[in-house]
C-alpha positions in Angstrom: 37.4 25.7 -4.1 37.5 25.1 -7.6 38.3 21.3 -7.2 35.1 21.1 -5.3 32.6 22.5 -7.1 34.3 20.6 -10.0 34.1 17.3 -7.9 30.3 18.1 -7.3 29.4 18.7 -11.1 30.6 15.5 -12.1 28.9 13.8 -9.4 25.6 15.5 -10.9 26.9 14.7 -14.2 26.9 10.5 -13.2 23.8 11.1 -10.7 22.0 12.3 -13.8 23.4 9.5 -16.3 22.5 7.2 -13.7 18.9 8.4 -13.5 18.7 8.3 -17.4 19.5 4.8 -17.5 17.0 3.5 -15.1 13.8 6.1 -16.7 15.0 4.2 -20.3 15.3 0.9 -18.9 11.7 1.6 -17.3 12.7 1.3 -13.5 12.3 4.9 -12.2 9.2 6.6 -13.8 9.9 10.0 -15.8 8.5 11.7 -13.1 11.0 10.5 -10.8 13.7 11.0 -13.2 12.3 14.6 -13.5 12.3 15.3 -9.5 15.5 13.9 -9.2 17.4 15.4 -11.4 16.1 18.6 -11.2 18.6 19.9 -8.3 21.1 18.3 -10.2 20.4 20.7 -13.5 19.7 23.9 -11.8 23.6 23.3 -9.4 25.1 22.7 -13.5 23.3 25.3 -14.6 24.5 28.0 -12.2 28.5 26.6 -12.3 28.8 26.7 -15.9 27.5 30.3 -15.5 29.6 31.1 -12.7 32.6 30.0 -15.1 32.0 32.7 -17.5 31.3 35.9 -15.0 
């Protein structure tokens, strides 16, 4: 299981790189960028706390 949920934070990791690069370079608008990667924060959010229960 661990290998999973690893797999899927650093798939939100690049998703929100990604994002990043195209609100800089102007092609998403920050509100985009804020909708998308969202999801992404709150899933990192609650692994990284998981690690430490």
């Amino acid at each position: 299981m661990y290998s999973i949920e690893n797999d899927l934070k650093n798939l939100c990791l690049d998703f929100i790189d990604v994002l990043h690069s195209l609100e800089k370079s102007g092609d998403i608008a920050k509100e985009e960028y804020e909708q998308y990667s969202k999801p992404k924060i709150a899933f990192l959010k609650k692994y990284i706390k998981s690690l430490y229960i």
